[in-house]
C-alpha positions in Angstrom: 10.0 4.9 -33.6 9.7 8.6 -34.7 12.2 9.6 -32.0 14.6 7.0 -33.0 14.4 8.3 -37.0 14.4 11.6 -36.1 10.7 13.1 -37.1 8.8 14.7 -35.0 6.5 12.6 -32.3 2.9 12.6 -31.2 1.6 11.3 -28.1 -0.8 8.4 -27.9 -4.6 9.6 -28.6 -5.7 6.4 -26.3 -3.8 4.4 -24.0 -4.4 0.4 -25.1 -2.7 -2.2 -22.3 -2.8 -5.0 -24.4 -2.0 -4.0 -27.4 -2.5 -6.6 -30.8 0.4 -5.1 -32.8 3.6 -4.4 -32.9 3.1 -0.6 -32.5 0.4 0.1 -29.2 -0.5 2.9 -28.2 1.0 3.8 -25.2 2.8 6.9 -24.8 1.2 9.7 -23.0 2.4 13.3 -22.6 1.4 15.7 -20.0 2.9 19.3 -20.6 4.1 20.7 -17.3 6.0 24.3 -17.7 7.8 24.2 -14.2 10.0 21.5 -12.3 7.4 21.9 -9.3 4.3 21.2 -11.4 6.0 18.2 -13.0 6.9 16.6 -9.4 3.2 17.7 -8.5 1.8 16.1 -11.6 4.1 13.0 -10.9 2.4 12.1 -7.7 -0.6 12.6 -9.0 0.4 10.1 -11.8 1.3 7.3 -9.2 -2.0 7.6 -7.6 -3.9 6.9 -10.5 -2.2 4.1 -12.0 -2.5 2.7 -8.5 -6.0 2.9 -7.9 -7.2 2.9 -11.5 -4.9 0.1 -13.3 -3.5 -1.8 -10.4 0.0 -1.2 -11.0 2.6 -1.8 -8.2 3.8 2.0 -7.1 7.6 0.4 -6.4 8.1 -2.6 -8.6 5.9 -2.1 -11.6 6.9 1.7 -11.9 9.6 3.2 -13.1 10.7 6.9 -12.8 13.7 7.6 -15.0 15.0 11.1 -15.3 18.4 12.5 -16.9 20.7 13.6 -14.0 21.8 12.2 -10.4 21.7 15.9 -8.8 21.7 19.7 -9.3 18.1 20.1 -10.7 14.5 20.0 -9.0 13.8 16.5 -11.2 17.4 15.2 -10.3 17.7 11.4 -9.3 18.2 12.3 -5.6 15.6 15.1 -5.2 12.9 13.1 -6.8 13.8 9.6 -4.7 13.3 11.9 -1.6 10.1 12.6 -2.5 9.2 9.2 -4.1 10.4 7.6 -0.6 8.0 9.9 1.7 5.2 9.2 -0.9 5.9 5.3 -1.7 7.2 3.8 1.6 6.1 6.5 4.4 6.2 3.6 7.0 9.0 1.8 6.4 10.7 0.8 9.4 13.9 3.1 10.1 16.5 3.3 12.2 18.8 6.2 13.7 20.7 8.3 10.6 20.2 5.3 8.5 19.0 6.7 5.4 17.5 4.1 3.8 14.1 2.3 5.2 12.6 -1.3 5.2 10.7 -1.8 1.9 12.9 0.8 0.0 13.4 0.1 -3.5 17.6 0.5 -4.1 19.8 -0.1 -6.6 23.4 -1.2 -6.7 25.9 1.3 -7.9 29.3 -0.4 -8.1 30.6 -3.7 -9.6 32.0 -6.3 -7.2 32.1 -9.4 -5.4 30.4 -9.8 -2.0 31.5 -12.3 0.4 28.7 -12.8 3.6 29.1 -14.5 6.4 25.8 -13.3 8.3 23.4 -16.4 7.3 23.4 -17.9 10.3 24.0 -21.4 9.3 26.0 -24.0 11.8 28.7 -24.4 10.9 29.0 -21.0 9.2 29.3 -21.0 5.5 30.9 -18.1 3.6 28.7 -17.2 0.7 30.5 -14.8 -2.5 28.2 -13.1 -4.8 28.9 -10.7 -7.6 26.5 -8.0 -7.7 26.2 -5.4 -10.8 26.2 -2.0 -10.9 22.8 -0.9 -11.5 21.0 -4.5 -10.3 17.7 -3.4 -8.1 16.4 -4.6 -5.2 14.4 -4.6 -1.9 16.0 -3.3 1.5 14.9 -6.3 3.9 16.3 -5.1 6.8 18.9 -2.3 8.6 20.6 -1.4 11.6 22.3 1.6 12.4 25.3 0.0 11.2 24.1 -1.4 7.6 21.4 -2.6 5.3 20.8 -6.1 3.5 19.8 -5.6 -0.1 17.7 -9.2 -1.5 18.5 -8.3 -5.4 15.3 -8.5 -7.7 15.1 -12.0 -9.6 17.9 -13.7 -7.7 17.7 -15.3 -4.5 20.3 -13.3 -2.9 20.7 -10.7 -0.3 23.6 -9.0 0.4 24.7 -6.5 3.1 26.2 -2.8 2.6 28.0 -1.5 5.8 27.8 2.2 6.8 31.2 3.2 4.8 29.3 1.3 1.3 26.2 3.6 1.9 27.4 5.3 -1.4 27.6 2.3 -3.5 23.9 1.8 -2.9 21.0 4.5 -3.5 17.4 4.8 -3.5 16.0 3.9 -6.8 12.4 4.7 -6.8 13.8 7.1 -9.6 16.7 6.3 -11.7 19.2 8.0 -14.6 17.8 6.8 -17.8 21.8 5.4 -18.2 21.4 3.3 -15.3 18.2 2.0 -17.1 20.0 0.8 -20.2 19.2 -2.5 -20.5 16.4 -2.8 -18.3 12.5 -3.2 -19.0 9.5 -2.2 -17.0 5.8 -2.3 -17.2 5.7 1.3 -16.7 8.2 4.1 -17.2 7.2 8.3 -16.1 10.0 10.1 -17.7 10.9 13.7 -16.5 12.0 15.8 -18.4 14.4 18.2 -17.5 15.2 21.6 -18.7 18.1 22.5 -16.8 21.2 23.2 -17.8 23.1 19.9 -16.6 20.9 18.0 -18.8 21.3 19.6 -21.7 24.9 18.3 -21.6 23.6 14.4 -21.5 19.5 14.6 -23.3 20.1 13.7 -27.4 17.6 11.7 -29.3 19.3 8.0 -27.8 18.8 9.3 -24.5 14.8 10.1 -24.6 14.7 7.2 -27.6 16.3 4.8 -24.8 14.0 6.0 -21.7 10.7 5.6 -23.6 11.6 2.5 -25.0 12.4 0.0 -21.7 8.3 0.2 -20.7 6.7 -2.1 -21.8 2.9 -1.3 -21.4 3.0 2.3 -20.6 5.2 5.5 -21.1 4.4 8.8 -20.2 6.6 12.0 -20.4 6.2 15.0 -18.0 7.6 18.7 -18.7 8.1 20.9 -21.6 7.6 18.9 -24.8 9.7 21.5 -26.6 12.4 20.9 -24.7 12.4 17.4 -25.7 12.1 18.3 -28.7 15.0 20.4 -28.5 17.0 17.6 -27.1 15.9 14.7 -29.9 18.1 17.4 -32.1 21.2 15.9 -30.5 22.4 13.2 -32.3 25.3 12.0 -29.9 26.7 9.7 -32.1 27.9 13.0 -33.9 30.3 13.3 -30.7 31.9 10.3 -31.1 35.3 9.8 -32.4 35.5 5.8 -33.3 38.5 5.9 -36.4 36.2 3.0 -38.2 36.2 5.0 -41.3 39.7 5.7 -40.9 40.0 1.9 -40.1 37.8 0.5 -43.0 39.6 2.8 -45.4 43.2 1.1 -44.5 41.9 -2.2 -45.1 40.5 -1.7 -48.4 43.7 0.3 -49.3 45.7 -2.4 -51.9 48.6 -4.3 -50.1 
């Protein structure tokens, strides 16, 4: 709430899972001062909510950070490590990327027609899958992966040439997360320069807010602070003044 009205925020003093009002206490900080102390710190993080809350590592986890590449806490860079640390033996085959038990999300909107079922006769089966809809990788060849989205019973195949409209997603852009909710949320935060050009106040304001039990922030707290400056909506040209001014203007 501080974030979203601009003041200055403090982290939680205790960390209360089931909170009785409207307002629990559930954002933690840990100051980090280096990219490679924060991913350090991060799979520290895992371990202990693992072992000390019994939170899910893959589906009750969420790592959102502010860019896809080009910094150390980068979408890719970090699902790299979050796929060696999360799903070491997944099955895996050839240059196929992505592994059995891989958490993935969809990247492009679009209708998927599948044939692969295996009913007699067959039966052609469309589905439209969102962009930024996550799921489970059930199985792969060398050729492709099948995709069984997260609170629909479908799965859905990507073929070697779609491997870029479907990514890891052990860590995702806090845009890709609008919209979504999740138990627990690590946000990274990121100092480099790319980020700078899409962190405001919204953007840390909107990755703190979709947990739902637990947040906690890792890096430099001042250059969040720095960031919640931004007011984006500044940059935004809309003409409804100009609009609501015509209207009121006497016929």
């Amino acid at each position: 709430k501080s974030i979203n009205d601009g003041q200055p925020w403090q982290a939680s003093k205790k960390i209360d899972l089931e909170p009785a009002d409207e307002f629990p206490e559930n954002l933690r900080h840990i100051e980090r001062s280096s990219a490679a102390l924060q991913v350090e710190t991060l799979k520290t993080v895992l371990g202990k909510l693992i072992e000390g809350r019994g939170f899910d590592p893959i589906w009750d986890m969420q790592v959102l950070c502010a860019v896809n590449d080009k910094s150390p806490v980068s979408r890719r860079a970090l699902n790299k490590t979050l796929q060696n640390l999360l799903n070491p033996d997944g099955e895996r085959i050839g240059k196929n990327p992505f592994r059995v038990g891989d958490k993935a999300m969809c990247l492009k909107n679009g209708f998927r027609t599948e044939h692969w079922h295996g009913e007699k006769p067959p039966v052609v089966y469309t589905y439209y899958v969102a962009n930024g809809e996550i799921g489970e990788v059930v199985e792969i060849s060398e050729h492709w992966i099948a995709f069984k989205i997260s609170g629909r019973d479908v799965t859905v195949r990507f073929g070697r040439g779609e491997w870029s409209d479907v990514d890891l997603a052990y860590a995702c852009t806090v845009h890709k997360a609008q919209g979504a909710g999740f138990p627990v949320v690590i946000v990274m935060i990121d100092g480099s320069g790319g980020a700078s050009y899409v962190c405001s106040r919204s953007h840390h304001y909107t990755a703190i807010s979709r947990s739902s039990k637990l947040c906690i922030t890792i890096g430099r707290k001042s250059v969040m602070a720095e960031h919640c400056r931004v007011v984006d909506l500044d940059r935004r040209k809309t003409f409804l003044t100009e609009e609501i001014t015509a209207c009121l203007q006497p016929q």
